[in-house]
LOFIDREN-151596 format. One record per atom (N, C-alpha, C): residue in one letter; z, x, y. Coordinates in pm, whole numbers, padded with zeros to 5 digits, always signed. Layout:
LOFIDREN-151596
AZXY;...
This chain:
LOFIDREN-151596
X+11691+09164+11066;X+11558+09117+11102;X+11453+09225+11073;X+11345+09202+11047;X+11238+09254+10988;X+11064+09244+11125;X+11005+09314+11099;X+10882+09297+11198;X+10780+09371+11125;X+10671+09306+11089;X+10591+09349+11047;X+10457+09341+11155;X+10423+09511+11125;X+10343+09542+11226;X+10204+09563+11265;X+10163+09504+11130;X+10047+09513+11082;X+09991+09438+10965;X+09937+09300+11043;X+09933+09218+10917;X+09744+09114+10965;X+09650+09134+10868;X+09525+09074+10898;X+09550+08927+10874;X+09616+08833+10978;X+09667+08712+10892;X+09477+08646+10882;X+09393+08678+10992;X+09271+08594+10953;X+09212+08584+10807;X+09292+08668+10705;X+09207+08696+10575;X+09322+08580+10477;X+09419+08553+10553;X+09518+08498+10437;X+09500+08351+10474;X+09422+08249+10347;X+09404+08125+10320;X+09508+08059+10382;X+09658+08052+10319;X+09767+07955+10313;X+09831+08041+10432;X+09757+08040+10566;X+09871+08090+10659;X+09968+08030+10688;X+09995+07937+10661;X+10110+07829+10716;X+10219+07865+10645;X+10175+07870+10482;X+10324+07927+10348;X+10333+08053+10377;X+10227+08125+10466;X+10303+08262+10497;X+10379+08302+10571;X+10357+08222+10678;X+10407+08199+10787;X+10576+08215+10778;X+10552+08044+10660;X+10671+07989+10688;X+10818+08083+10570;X+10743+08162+10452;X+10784+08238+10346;X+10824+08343+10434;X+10808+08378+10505;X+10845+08489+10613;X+10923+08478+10698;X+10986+08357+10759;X+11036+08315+10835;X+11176+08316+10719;X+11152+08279+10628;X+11266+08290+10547;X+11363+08394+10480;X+11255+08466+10482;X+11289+08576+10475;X+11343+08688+10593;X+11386+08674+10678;X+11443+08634+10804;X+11308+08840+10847;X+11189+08795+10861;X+11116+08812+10903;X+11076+08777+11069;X+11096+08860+11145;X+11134+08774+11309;X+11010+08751+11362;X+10871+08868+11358;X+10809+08872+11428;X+10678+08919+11317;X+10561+08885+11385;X+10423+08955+11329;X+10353+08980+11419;X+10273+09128+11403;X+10155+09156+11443;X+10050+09124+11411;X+09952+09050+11435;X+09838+09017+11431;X+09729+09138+11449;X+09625+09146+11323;X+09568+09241+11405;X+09389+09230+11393;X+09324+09235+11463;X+09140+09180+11458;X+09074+09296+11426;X+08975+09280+11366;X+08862+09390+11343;X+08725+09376+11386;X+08699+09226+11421;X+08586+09234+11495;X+08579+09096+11600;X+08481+09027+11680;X+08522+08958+11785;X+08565+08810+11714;X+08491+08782+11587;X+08498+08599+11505;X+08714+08674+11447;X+08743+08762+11377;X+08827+08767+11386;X+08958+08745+11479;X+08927+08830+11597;X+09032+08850+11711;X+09038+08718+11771;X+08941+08657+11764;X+08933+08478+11831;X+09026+08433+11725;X+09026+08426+11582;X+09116+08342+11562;X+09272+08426+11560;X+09312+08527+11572;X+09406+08604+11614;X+09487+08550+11717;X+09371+08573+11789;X+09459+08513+11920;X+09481+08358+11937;X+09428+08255+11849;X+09446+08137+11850;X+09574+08119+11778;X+09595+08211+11685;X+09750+08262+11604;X+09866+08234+11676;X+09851+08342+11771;X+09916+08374+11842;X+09966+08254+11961;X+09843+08192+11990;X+09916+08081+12047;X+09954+07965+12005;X+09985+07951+11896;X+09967+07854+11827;X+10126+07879+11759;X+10144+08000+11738;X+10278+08031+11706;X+10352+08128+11809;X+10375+08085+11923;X+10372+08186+12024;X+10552+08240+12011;X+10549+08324+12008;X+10668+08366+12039;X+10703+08423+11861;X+10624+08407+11787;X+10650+08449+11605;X+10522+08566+11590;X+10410+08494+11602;X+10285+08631+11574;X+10266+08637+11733;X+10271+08762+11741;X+10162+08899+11827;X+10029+08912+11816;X+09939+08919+11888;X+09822+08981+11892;X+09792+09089+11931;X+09701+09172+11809;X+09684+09277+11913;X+09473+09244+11806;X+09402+09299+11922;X+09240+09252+11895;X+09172+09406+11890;X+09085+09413+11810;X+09038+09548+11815;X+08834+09559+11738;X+08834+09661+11731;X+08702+09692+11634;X+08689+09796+11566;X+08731+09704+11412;X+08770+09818+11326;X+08615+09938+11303;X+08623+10028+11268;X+08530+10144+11237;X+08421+10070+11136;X+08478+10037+10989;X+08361+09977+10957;X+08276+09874+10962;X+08325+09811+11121;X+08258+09669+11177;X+08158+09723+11267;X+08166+09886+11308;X+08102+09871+11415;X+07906+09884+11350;X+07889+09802+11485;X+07706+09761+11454;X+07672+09804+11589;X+07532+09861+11600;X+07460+09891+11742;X+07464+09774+11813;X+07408+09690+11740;X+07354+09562+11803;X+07483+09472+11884;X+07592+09470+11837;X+07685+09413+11852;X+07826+09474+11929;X+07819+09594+11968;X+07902+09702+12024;X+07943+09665+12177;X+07867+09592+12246;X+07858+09579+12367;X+07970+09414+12418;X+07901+09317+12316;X+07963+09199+12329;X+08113+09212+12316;X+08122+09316+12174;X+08281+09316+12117;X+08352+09374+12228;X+08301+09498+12275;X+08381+09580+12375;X+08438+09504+12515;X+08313+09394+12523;X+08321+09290+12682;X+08451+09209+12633;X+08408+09178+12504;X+08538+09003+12477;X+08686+09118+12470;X+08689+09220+12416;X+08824+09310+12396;X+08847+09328+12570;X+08785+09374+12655;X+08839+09379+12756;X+08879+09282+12839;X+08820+09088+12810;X+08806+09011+12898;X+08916+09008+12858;X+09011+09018+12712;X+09137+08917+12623;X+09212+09010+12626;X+09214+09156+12624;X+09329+09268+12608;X+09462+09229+12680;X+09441+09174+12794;X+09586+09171+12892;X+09671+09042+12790;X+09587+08939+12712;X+09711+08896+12634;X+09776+08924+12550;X+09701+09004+12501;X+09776+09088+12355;X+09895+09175+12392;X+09954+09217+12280;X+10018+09324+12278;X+09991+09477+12256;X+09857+09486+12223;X+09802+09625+12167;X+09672+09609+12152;X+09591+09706+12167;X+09440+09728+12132;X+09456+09761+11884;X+09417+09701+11867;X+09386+09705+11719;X+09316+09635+11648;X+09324+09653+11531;X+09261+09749+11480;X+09157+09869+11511;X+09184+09969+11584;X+09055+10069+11624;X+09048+10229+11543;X+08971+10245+11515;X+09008+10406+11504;X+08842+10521+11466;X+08894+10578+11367;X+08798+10686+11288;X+08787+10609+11153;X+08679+10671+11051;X+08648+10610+10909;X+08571+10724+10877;X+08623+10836+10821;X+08461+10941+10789;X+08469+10883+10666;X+08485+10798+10596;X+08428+10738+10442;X+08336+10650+10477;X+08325+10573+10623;X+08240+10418+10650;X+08173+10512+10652;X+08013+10430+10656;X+07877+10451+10664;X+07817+10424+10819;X+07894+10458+10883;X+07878+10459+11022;X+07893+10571+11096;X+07752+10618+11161;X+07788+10789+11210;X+07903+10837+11248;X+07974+10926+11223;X+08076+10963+11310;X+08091+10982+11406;X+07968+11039+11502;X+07933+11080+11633;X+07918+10923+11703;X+07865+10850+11644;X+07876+10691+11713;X+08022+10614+11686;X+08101+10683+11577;X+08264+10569+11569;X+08311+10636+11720;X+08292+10773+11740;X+08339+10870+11793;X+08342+10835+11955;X+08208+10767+12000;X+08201+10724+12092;X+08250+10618+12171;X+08248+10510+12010;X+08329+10372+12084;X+08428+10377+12066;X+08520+10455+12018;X+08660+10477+12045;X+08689+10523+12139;X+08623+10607+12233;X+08652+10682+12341;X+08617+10502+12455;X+08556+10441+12415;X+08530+10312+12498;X+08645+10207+12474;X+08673+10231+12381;X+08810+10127+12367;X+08902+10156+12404;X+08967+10306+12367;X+09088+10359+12435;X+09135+10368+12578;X+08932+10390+12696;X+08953+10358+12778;X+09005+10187+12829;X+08973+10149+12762;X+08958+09971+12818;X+09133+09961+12792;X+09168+10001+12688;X+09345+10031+12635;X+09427+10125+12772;X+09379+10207+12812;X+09419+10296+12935;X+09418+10199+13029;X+09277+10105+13099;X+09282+10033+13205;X+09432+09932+13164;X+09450+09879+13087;X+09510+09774+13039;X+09687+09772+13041;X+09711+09944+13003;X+09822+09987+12995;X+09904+09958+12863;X+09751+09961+12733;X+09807+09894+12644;X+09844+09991+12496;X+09920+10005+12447;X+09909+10077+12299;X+09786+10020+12201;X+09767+10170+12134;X+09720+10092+12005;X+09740+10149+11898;X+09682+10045+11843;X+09689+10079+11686;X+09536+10118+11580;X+09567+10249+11541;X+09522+10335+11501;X+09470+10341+11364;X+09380+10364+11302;X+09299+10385+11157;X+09262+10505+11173;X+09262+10555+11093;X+09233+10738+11092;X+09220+10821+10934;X+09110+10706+10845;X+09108+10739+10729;X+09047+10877+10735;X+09105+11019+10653;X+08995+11107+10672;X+08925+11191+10804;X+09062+11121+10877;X+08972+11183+11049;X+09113+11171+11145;X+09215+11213+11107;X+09364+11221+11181;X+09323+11315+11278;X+09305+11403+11239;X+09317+11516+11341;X+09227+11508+11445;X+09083+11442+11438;X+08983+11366+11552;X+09027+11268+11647;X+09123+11150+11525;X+09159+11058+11633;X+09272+11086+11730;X+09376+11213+11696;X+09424+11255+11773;X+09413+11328+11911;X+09298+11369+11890;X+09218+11417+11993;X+09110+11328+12095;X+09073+11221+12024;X+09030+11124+12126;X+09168+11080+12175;X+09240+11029+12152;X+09352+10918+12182;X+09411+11008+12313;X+09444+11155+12298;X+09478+11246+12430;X+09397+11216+12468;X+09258+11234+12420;X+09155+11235+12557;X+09160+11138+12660;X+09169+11015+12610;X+09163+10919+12643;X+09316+10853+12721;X+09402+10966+12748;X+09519+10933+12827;X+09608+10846+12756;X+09610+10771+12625;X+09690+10709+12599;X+09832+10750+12557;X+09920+10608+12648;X+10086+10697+12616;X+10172+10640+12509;X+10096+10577+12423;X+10126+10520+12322;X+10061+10434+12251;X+10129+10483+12107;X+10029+10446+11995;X+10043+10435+11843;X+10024+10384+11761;X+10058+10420+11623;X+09968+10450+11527;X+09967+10536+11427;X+09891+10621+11391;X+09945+10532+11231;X+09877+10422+11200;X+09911+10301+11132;X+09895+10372+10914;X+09930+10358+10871;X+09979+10398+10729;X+09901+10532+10683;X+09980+10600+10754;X+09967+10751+10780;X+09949+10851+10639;X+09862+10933+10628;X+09828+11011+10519;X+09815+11105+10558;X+09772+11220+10648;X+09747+11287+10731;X+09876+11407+10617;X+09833+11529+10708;X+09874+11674+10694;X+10033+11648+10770;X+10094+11730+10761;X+10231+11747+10796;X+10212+11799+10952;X+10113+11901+10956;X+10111+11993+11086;X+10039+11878+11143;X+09959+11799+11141;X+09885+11707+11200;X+09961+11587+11247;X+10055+11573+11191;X+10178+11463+11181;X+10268+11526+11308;X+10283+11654+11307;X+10380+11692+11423;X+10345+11653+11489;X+10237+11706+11548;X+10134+11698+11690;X+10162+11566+11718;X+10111+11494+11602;X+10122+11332+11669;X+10243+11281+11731;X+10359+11329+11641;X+10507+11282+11695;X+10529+11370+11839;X+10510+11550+11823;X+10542+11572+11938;X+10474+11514+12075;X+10345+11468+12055;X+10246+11390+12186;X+10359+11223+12216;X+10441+11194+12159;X+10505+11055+12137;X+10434+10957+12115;X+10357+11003+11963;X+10333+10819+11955;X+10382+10817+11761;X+10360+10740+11724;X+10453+10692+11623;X+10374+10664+11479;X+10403+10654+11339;X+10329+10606+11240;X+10378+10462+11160;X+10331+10417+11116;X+10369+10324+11019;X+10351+10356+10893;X+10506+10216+10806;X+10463+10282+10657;X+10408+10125+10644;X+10374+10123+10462;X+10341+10052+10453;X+10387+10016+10293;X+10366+09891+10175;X+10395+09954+10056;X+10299+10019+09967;X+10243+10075+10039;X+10177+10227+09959;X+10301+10302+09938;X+10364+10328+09971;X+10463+10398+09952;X+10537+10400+09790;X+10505+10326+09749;X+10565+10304+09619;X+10475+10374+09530;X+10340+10465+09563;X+10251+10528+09462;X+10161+10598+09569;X+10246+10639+09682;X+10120+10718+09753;X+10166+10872+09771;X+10174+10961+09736;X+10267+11085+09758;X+10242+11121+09915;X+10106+11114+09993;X+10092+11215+10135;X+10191+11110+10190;X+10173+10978+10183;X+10245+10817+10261;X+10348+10864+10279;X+10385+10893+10141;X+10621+10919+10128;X+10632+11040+10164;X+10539+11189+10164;X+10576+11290+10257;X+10607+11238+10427;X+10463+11203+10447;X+10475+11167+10584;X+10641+11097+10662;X+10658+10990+10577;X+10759+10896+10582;X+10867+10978+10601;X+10889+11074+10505;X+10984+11126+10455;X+11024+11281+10590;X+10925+11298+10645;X+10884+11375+10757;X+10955+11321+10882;X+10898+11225+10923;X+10918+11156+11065;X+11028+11096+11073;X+11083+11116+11164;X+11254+11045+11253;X+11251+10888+11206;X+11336+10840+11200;X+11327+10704+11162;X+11313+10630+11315;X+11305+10672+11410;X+11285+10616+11569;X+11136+10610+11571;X+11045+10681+11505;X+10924+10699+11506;X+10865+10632+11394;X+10891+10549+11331;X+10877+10482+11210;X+10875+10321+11213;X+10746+10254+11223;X+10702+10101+11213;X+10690+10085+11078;X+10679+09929+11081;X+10699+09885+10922;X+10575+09770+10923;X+10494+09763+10790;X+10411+09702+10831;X+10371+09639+10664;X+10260+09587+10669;X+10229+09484+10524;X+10080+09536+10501;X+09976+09520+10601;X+09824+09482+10602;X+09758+09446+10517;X+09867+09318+10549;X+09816+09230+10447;X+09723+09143+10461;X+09562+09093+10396;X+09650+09098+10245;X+09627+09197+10149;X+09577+09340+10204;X+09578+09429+10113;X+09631+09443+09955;X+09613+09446+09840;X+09633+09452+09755;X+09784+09588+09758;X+09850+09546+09656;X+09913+09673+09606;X+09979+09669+09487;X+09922+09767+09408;X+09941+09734+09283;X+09875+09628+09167;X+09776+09549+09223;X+09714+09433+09180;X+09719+09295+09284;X+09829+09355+09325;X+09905+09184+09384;X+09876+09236+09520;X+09797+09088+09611;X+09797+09077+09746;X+09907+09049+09815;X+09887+09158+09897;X+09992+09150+10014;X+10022+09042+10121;X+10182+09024+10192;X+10165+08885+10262;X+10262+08957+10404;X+10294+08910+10470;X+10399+08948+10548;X+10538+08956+10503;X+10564+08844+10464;X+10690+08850+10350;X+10749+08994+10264;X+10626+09069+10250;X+10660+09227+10162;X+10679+09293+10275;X+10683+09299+10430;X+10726+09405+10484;X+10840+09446+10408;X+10936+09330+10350;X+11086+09394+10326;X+11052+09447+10207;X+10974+09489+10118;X+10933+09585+10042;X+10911+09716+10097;X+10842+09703+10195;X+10831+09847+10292;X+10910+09905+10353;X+11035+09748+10377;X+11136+09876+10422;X+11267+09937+10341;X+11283+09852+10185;X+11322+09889+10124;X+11282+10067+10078;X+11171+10051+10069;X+11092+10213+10015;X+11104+10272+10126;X+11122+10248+10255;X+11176+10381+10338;X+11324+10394+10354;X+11382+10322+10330;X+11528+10333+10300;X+11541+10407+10192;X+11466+10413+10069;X+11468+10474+09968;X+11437+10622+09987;X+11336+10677+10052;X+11280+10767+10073;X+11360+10865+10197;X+11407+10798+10272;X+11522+10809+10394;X+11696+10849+10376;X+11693+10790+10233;X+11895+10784+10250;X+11891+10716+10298;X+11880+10606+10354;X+11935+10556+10458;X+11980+10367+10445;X+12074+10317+10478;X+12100+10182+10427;X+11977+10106+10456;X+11974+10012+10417;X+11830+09934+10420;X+11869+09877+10576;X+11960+09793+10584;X+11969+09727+10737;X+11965+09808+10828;X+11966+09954+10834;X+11961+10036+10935;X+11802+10064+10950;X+11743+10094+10807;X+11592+10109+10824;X+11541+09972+10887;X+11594+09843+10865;X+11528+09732+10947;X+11532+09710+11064;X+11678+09723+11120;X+11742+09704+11242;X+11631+09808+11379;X+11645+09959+11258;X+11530+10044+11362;X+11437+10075+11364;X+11371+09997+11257;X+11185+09991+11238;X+11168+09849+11357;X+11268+09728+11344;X+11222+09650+11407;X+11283+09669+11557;X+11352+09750+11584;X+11344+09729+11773;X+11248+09866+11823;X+11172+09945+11707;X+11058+10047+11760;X+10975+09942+11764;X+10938+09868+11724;X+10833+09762+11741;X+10829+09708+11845;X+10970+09647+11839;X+10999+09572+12002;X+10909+09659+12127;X+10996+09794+12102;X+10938+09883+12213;X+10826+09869+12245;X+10764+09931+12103;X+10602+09954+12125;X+10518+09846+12209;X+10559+09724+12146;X+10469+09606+12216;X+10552+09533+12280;X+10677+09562+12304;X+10696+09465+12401;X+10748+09297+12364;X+10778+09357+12211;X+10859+09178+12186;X+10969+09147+12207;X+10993+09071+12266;X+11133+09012+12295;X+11231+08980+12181;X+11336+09003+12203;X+11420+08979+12054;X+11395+08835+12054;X+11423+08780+11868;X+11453+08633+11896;X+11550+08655+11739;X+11594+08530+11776;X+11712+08503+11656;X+11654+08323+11658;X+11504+08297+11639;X+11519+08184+11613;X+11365+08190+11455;X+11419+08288+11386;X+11300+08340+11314;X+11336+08267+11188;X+11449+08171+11133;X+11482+08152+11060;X+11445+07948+11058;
């Protein structure tokens, strides 16, 4: 079984053939993940709609955030957090065009609302690892994933020794910091993910390619492929809290 941990299904047209192409691929579980409040609404309608297959987790990604609109998103993330599984999409962006000193702030507002909640999250940290590591302590959280990780090696410790975890993704097949990182971290500390429908290579991504992702950490690992699945997908379990199922087929 397979779990993909990171997948934007609101962007993918034919969710239903993805759905169901995934399921076949004996794909057990999905994360859902929002970037702003019209997103996370239909996320979470996902989620119930396929309850017990996609996860939600609702967030505000860095380059969504707007002055004007900061307040509403932060209210609807805290009214809906207790159904989800995780606060996400949230993080840092020093490439967005959004001050840093203001991403800087509403992350410290989300992580709290994630602290009240008792919830993990999931992490963006283009260009700014070593910041969001330092809000995310600040902010008391005891878990988290530090989602298709590029980051420094020494920056990568810290994160593993604090216990929270990274994801790969298939960047991995042309990303060199991705497959250091990968190639770095315990396979206990290692999620598997799509974010899709991200492009890679030309071709958009679906949930279905997690097992591309975990082929390339098996590759990168030694390690048999069913072992990289078996323990990318019960760190997942952990993280959020999914229940096994064997009815994914």
């Amino acid at each position: 079984m397979l779990i993909d941990s990171h997948a934007h299904l609101d962007e993918i047209d034919d969710i239903e053939d993805a759905i169901s192409e995934a399921r076949l691929m004996r794909v057990e579980a999905i994360v859902g993940v929002g970037m702003t409040i019209d997103s996370n609404r239909l996320i979470l309608s996902l989620a119930d709609r396929y309850r017990g297959y996609i996860y939600a987790a609702i967030g505000y990604h860095p380059w969504e955030i707007k002055p004007e609109n900061v307040d509403e998103t932060l209210a609807f993330i805290k009214q809906n957090l207790s159904m989800c599984v995780a606060l996400g999409e949230v993080g840092l962006d020093y490439k967005a065009r959004v001050k840093k000193a203001y991403q800087r702030e509403v992350l410290s507002r989300l992580l709290e609302i994630a602290h009240d909640h008792r919830k993990p999250a999931i992490l963006h940290c283009r260009f700014s690892h070593d910041r969001t590591l330092e809000l995310v302590q600040e902010g008391r959280l005891k878990e988290g994933v530090f989602h298709w990780y590029t980051g420094s090696i020494g920056t990568l410790r810290n994160i593993l020794n604090h216990g929270y975890s990274i994801s790969a993704s298939p960047a991995l097949a042309y990303s060199p910091p991705h497959q250091e990182a990968i190639r770095y971290a315990p396979l206990e500390r290692i999620l598997i993910e799509t974010d899709s429908p991200v492009a890679y290579g030309g071709k958009a991504s679906r949930p279905v390619d997690v097992r591309r992702t975990a082929e390339l950490v098996a590759e990168i690992k030694g390690e048999p492929f069913q072992e990289v699945a078996d323990r990318t997908a019960e760190n997942a379990r952990k993280l959020f809290g999914i229940q096994r199922s064997d009815n994914s087929t």
